[in-house]
TORKOL-4160 file (C-alpha; in steps of 0.2 Angstrom, whole numbers, padded with zeros to 4 digits, m for minus):
364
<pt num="1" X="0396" Y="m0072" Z="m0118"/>
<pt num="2" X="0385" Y="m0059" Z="m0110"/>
<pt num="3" X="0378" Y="m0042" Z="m0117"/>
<pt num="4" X="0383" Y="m0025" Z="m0122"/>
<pt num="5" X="0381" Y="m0012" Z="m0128"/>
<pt num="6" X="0394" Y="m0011" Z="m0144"/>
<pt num="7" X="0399" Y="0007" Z="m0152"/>
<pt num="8" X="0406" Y="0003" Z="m0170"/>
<pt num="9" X="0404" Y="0019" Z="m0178"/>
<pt num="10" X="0402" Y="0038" Z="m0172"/>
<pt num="11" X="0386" Y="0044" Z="m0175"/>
<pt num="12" X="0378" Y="0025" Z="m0177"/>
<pt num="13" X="0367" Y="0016" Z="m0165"/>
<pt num="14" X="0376" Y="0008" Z="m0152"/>
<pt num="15" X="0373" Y="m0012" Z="m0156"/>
<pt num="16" X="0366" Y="m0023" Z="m0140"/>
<pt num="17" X="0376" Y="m0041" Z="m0144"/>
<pt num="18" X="0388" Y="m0055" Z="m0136"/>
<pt num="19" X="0405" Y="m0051" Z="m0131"/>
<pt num="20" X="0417" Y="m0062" Z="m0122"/>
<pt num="21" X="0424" Y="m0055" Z="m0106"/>
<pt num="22" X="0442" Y="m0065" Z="m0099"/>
<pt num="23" X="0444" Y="m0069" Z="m0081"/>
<pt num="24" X="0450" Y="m0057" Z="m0070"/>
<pt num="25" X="0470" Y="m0059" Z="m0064"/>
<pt num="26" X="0483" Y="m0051" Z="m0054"/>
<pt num="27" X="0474" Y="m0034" Z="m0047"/>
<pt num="28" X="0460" Y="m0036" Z="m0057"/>
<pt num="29" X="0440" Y="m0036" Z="m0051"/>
<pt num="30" X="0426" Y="m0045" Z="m0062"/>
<pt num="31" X="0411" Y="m0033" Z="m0057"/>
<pt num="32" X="0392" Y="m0038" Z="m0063"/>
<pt num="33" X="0385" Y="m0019" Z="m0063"/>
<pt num="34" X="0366" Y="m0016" Z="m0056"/>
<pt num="35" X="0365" Y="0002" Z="m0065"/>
<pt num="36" X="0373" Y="0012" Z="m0076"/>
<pt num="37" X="0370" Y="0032" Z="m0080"/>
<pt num="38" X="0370" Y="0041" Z="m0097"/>
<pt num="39" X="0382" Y="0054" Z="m0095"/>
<pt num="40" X="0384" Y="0068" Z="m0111"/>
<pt num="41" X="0402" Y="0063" Z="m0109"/>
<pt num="42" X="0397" Y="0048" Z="m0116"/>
<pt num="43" X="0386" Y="0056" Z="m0129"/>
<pt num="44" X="0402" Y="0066" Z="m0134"/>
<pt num="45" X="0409" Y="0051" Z="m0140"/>
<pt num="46" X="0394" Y="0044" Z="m0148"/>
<pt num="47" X="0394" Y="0059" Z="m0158"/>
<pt num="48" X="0411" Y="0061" Z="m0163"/>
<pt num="49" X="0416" Y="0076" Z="m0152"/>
<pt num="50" X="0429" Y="0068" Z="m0143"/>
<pt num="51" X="0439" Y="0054" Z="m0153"/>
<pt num="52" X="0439" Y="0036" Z="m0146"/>
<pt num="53" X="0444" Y="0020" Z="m0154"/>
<pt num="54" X="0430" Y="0007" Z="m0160"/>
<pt num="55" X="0426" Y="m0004" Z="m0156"/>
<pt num="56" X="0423" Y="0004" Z="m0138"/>
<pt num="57" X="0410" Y="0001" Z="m0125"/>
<pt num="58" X="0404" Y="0017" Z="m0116"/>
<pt num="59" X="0398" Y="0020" Z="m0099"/>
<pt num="60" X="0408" Y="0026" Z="m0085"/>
<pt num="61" X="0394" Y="0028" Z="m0070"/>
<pt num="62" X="0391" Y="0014" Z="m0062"/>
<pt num="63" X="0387" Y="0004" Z="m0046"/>
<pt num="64" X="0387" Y="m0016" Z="m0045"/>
<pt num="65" X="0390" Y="m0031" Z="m0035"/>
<pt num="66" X="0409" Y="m0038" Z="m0036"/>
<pt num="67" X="0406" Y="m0058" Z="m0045"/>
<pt num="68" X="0426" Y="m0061" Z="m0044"/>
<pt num="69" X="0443" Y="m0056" Z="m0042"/>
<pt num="70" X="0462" Y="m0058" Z="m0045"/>
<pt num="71" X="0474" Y="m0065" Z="m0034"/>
<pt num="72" X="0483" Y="m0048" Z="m0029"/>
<pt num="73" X="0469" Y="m0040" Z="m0025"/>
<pt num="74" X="0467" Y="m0032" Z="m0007"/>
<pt num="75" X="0454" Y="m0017" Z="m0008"/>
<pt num="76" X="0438" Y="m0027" Z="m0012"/>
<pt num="77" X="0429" Y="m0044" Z="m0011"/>
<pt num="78" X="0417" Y="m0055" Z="m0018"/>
<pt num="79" X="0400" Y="m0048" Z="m0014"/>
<pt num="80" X="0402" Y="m0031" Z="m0013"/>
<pt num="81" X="0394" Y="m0016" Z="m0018"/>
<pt num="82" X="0406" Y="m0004" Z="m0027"/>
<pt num="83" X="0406" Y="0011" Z="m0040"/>
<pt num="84" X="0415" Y="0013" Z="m0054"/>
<pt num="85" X="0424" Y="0029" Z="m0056"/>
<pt num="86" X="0435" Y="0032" Z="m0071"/>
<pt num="87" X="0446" Y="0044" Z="m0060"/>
<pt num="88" X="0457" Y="0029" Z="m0052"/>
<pt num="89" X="0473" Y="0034" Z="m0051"/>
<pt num="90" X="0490" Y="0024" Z="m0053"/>
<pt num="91" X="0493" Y="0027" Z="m0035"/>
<pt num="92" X="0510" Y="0032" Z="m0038"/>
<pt num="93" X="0512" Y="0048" Z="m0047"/>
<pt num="94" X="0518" Y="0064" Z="m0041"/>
<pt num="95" X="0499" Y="0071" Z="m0043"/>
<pt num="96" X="0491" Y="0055" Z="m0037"/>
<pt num="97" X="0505" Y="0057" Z="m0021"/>
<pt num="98" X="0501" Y="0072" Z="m0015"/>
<pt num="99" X="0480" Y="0068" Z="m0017"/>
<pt num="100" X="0476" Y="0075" Z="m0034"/>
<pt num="101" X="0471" Y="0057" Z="m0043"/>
<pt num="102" X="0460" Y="0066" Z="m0053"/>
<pt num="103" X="0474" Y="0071" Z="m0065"/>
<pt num="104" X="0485" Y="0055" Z="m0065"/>
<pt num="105" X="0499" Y="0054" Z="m0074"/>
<pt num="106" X="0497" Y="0034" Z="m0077"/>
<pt num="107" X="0481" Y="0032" Z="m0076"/>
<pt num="108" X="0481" Y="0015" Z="m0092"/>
<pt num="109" X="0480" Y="0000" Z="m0080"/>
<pt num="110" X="0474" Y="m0009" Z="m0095"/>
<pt num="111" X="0482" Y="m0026" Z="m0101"/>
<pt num="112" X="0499" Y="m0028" Z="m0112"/>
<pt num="113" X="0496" Y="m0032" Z="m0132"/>
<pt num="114" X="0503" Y="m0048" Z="m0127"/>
<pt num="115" X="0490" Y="m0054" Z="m0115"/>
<pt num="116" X="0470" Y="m0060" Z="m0119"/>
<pt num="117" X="0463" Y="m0042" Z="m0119"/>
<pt num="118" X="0450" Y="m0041" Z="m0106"/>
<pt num="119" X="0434" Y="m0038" Z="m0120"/>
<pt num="120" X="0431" Y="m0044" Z="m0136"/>
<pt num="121" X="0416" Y="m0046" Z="m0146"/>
<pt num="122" X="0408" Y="m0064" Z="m0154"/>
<pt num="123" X="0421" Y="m0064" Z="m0167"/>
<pt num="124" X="0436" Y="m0063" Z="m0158"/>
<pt num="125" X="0440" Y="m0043" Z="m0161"/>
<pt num="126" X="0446" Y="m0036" Z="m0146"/>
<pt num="127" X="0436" Y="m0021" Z="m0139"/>
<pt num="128" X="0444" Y="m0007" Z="m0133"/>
<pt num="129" X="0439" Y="m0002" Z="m0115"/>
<pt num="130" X="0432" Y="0016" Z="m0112"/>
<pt num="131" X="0439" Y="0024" Z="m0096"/>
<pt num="132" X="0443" Y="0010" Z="m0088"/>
<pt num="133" X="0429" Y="0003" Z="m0087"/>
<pt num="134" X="0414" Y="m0001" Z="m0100"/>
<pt num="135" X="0400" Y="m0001" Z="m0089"/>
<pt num="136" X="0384" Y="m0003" Z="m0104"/>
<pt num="137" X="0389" Y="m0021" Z="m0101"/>
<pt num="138" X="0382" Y="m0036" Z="m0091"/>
<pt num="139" X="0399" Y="m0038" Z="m0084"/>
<pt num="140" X="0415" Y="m0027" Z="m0082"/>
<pt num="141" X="0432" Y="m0032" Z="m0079"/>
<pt num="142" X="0443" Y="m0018" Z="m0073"/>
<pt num="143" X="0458" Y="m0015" Z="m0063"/>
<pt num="144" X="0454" Y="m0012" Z="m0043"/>
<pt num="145" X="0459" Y="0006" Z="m0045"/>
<pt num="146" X="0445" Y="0009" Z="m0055"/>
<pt num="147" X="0432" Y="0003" Z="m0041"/>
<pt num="148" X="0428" Y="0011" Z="m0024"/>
<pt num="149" X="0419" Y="m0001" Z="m0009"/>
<pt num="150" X="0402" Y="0007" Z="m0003"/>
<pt num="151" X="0390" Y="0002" Z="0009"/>
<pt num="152" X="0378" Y="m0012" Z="0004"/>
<pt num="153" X="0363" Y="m0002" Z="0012"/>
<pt num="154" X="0361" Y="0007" Z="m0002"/>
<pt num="155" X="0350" Y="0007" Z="m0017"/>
<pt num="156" X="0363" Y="0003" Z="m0032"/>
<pt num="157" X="0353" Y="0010" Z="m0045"/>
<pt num="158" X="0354" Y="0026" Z="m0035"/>
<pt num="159" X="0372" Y="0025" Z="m0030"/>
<pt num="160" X="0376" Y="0023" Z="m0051"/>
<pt num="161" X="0375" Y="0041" Z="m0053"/>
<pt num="162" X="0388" Y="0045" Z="m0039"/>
<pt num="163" X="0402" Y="0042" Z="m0047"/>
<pt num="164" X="0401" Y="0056" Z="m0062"/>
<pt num="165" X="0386" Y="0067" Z="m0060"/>
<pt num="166" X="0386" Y="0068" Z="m0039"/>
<pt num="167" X="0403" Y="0067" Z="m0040"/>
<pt num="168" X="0405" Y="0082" Z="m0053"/>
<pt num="169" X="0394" Y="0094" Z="m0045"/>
<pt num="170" X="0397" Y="0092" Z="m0027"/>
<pt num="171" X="0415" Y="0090" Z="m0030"/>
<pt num="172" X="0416" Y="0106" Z="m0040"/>
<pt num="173" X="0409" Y="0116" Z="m0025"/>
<pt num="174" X="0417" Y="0106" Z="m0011"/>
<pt num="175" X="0434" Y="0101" Z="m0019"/>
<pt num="176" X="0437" Y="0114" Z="m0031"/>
<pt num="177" X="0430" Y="0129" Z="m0027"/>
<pt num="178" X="0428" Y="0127" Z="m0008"/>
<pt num="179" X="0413" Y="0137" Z="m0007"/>
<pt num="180" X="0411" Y="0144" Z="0012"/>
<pt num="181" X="0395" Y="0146" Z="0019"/>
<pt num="182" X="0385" Y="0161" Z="0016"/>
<pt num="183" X="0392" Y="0164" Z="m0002"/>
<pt num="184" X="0380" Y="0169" Z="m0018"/>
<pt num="185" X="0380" Y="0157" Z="m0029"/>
<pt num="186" X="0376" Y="0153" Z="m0049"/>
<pt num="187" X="0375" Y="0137" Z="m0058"/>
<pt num="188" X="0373" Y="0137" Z="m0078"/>
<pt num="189" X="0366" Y="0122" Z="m0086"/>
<pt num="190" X="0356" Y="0111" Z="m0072"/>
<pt num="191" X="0356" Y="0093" Z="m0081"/>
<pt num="192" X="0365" Y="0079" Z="m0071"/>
<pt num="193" X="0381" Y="0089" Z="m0066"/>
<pt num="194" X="0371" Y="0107" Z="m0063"/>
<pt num="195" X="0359" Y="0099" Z="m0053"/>
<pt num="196" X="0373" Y="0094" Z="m0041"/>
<pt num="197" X="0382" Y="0108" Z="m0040"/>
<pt num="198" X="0365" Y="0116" Z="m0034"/>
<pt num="199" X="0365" Y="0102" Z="m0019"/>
<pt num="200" X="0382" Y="0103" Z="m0015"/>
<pt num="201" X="0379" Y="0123" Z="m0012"/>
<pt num="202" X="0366" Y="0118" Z="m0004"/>
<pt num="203" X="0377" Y="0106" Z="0007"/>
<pt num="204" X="0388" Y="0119" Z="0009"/>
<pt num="205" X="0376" Y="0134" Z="0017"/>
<pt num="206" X="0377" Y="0146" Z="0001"/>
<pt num="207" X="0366" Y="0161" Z="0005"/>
<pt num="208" X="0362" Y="0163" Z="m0013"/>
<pt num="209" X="0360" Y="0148" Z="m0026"/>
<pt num="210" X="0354" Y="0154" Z="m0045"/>
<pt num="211" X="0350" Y="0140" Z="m0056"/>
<pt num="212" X="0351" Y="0146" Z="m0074"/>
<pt num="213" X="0344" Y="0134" Z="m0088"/>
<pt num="214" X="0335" Y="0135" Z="m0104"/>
<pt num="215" X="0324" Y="0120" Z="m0100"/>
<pt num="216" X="0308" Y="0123" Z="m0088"/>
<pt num="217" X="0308" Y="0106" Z="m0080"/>
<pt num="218" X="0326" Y="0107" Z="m0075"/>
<pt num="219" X="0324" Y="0122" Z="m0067"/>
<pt num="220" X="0310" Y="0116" Z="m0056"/>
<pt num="221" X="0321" Y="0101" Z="m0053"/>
<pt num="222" X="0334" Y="0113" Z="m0047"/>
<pt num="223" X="0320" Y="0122" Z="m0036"/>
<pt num="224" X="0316" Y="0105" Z="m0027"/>
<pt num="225" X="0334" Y="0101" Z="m0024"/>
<pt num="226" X="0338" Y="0119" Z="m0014"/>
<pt num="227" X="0340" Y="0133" Z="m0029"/>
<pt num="228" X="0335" Y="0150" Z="m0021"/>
<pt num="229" X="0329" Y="0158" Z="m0039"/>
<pt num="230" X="0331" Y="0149" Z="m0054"/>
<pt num="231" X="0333" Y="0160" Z="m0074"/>
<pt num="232" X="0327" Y="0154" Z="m0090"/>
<pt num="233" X="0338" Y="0160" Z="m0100"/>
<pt num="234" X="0330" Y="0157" Z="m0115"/>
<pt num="235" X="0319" Y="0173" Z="m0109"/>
<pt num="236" X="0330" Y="0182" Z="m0097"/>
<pt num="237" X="0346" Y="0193" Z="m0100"/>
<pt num="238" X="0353" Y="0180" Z="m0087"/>
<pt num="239" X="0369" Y="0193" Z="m0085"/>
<pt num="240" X="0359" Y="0208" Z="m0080"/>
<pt num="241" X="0348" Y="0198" Z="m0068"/>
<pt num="242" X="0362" Y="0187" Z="m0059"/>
<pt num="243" X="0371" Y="0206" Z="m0056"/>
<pt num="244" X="0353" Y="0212" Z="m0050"/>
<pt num="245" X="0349" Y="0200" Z="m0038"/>
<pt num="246" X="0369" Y="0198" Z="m0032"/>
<pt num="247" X="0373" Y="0217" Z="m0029"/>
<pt num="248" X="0385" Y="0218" Z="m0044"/>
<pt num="249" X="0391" Y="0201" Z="m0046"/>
<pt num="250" X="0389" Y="0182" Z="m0038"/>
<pt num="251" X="0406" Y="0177" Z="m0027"/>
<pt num="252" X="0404" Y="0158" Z="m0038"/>
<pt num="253" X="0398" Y="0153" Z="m0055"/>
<pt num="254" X="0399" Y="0136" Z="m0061"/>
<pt num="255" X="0397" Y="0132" Z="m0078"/>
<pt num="256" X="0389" Y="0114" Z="m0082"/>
<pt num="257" X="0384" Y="0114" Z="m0099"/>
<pt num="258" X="0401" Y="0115" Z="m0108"/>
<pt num="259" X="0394" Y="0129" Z="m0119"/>
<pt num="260" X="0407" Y="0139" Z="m0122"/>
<pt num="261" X="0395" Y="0159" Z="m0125"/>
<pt num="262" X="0389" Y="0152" Z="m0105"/>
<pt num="263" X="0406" Y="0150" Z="m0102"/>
<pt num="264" X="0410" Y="0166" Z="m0108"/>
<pt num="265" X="0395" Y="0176" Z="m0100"/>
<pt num="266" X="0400" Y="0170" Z="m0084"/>
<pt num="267" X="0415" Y="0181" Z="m0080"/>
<pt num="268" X="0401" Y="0195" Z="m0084"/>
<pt num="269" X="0393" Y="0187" Z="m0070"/>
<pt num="270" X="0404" Y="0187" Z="m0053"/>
<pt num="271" X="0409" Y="0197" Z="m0043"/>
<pt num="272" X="0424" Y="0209" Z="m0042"/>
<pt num="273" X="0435" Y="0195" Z="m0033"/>
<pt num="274" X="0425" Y="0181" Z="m0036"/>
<pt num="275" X="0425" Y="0163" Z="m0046"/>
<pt num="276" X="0421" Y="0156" Z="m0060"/>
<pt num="277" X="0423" Y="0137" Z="m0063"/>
<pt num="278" X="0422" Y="0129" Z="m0077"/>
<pt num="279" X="0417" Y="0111" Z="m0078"/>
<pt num="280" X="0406" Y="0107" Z="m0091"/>
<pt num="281" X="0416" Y="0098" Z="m0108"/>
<pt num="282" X="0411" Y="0107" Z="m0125"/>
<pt num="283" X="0420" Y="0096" Z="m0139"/>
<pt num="284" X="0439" Y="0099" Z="m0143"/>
<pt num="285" X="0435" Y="0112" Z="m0158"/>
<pt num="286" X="0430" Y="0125" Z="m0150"/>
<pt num="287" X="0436" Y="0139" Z="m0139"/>
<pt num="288" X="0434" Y="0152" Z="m0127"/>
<pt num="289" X="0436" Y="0169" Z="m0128"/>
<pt num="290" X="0443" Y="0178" Z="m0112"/>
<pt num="291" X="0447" Y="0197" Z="m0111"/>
<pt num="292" X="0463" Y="0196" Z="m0098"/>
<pt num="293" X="0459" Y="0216" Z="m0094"/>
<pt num="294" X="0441" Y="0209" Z="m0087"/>
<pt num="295" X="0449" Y="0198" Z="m0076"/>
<pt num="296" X="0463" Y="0208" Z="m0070"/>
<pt num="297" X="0458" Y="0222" Z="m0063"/>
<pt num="298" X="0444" Y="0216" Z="m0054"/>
<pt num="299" X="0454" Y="0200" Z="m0048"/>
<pt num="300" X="0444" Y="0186" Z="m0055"/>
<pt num="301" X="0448" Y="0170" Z="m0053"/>
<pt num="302" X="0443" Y="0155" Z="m0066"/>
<pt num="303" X="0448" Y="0137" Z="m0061"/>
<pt num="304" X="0443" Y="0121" Z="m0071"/>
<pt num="305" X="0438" Y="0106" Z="m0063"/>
<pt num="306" X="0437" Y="0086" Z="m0069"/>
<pt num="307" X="0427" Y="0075" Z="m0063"/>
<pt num="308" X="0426" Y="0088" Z="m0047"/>
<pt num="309" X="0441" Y="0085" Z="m0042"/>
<pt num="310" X="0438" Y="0069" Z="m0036"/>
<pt num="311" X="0449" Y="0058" Z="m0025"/>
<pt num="312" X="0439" Y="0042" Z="m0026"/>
<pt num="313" X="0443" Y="0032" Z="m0012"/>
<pt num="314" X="0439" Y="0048" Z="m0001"/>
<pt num="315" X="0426" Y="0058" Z="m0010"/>
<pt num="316" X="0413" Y="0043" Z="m0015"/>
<pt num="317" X="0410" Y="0034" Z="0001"/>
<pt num="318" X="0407" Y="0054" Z="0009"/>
<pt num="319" X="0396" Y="0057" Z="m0003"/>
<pt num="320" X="0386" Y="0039" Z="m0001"/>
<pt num="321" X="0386" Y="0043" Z="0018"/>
<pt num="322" X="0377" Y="0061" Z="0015"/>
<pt num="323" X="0364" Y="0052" Z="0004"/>
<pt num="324" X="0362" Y="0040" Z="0018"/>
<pt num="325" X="0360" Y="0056" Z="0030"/>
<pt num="326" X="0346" Y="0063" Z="0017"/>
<pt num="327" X="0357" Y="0079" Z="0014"/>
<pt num="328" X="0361" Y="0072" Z="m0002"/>
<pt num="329" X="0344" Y="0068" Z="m0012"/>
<pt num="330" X="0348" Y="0053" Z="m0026"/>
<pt num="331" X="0332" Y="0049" Z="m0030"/>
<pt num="332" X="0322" Y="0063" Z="m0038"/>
<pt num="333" X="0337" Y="0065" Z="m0049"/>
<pt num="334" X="0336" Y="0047" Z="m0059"/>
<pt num="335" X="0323" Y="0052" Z="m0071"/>
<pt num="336" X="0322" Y="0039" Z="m0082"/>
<pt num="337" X="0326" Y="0019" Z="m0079"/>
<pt num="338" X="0330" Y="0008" Z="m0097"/>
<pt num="339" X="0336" Y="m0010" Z="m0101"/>
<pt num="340" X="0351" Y="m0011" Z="m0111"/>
<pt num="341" X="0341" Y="m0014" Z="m0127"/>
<pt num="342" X="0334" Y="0003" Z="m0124"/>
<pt num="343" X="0348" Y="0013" Z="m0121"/>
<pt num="344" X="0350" Y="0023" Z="m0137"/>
<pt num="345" X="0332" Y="0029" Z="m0134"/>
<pt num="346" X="0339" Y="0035" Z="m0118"/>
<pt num="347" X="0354" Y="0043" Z="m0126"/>
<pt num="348" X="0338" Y="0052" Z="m0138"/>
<pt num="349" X="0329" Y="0058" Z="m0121"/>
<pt num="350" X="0345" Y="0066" Z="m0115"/>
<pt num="351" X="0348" Y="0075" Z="m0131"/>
<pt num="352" X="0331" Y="0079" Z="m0129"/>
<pt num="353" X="0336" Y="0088" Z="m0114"/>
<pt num="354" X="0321" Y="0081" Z="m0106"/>
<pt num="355" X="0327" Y="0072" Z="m0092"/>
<pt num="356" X="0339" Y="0075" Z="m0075"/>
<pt num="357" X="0350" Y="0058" Z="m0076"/>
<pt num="358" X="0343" Y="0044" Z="m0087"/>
<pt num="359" X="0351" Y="0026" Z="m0081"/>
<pt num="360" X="0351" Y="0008" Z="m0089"/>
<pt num="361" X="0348" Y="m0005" Z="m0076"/>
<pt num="362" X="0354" Y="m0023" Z="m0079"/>
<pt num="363" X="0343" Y="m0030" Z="m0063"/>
<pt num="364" X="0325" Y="m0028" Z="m0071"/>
């Protein structure tokens, strides 16, 4: 038996108790994790926004140390380091083909009825796994899709957050959007994701990178990591300023926060021939409202992007090796460190919106 975090019920506590996890068979990897981040897709779950079944365990950012694998595996090995990354594709697909694994077709690499299910709690009920992976748990059991091999010289409890948050923002910019060098640039909402977007326009040379938050601290957090100007909008018409200081309109805008009115204000935003990109996830009750004759006319373009567009076994170790380089900066975005008993309180400080990226680390 080893600990977990257990959700039974939306909008309940998550419960820290003993579940049983099988060993690991045919391409399957027994993984002990080192760190794992709070994502708010998480919290979306927690609070019932998004439907999963329960008994689940969360957590989808991960990084850890490889304790075991099954006899058709050939991408890892025992001892090493890997990230999780709830993007791994079947490998197969038409999409997964021609390098979009982010939007998989076949993406359940989870055991038939009839086998022992990979997780189950003290009293035998089986636990159903949540995105492939589980991570709030002293060990995961997951197909080999699912992990991606990084180098062992860096700090795992950093690296746990590259597999969502990095991912997310710098693939929404690099991946997504493509955003040249020299462009003007807006990021809405700078928690984990936003935060990342602002680096990866960084990466990327933008001219121009407006952080737009309603939070003080994550502003200057987005000043430290390369924001040219940062807008509360709590006391800013953020519209009228972005159009200000952007001649008439940004050429990008990235919305983080999933709030559809920052959604919406966004196309008020760009450019005449610009793009908007929407990545943040509200809940799957509410909408947005889009006027086609503000988007035609001035040809505006608005993409969506999961996970940024991630291609795992491509995009994670890049984004490792620029951390490794110091273009990426990992460490002033992990604001917060708890033990698994703690995570609910961790959940609290993000719904706080005090932090940048809260993680639970298993090592301490």
């Amino acid at each position: 038996m080893v600990r977990a975090a257990v959700m039974h019920e939306v909008g309940l506590p998550m419960q820290v108790e003993g579940i049983a996890v099988a060993n690991p068979q045919g391409r399957e990897v027994l993984v002990r994790p080192v760190a794992a981040g709070l994502c708010h897709s998480d919290l979306l779950f927690l609070e019932g926004h998004w439907p999963h079944p329960v008994p689940t365990i969360l957590g989808h950012e991960v990084a850890g140390v490889v304790e075991a694998v099954g006899s058709e595996v050939t991408s890892v090995a025992v001892g090493d380091h890997v990230l999780g990354c709830a993007g791994g594709g079947c490998h197969e697909c038409r999409y997964c083909v021609i390098g979009r694994p982010i939007i998989c077709t076949n993406r359940n690499h989870d055991r038939s009825p009839d086998e022992e299910q990979r997780l189950r709690l003290a009293n035998g009920t089986p636990v159903n796994q949540y995105g492939q992976l589980s991570a709030f748990a002293e060990l995961m059991l997951v197909h080999e899709h699912a992990v991606v091999k990084i180098d062992p010289d860096v700090d795992l409890h950093l690296a746990s957050i590259v597999g969502c948050a990095v991912a997310t923002g710098l693939g929404a910019v690099f991946n997504t959007a493509r955003v040249p060098a020299g462009a003007t640039v807006v990021i809405t909402g700078v928690g984990g994701v936003g935060l990342n977007a602002v680096q990866g326009a960084r990466i990327s040379g933008a001219a121009e990178i407006i952080a737009v938050d309603i939070t003080p601290g994550k502003l200057e957090y987005a000043r430290a990591l390369g924001a040219t100007t940062v807008i509360d909008s709590s006391s800013t018409s953020v519209v009228e300023a972005v159009r200000e200081l952007t001649n008439g309109g940004a050429d990008y805008v990235f919305e983080t926060s999933g709030v559809p009115a920052a959604a919406e204000s966004c196309i008020e935003m760009v450019g005449n021939g610009g793009t908007v990109v929407l990545v943040g996830i509200p809940s799957q009750q509410e909408t947005i409202s889009i006027k086609p004759a503000d988007l035609i006319p001035r040809e505006i373009a608005i993409l969506t992007s999961h996970v940024g567009s991630l291609r795992p076994s491509v995009d994670l170790p890049r984004y490792i090796t620029l951390a490794k380089q110091g273009q990426l900066q990992l460490e002033p975005l992990v604001s917060n460190r708890f033990s698994l008993e703690d995570i609910n309180e961790g959940f609290a400080a993000m719904s706080s919106g005090a932090t940048a990226r809260s993680i639970v680390v298993f090592d301490s």
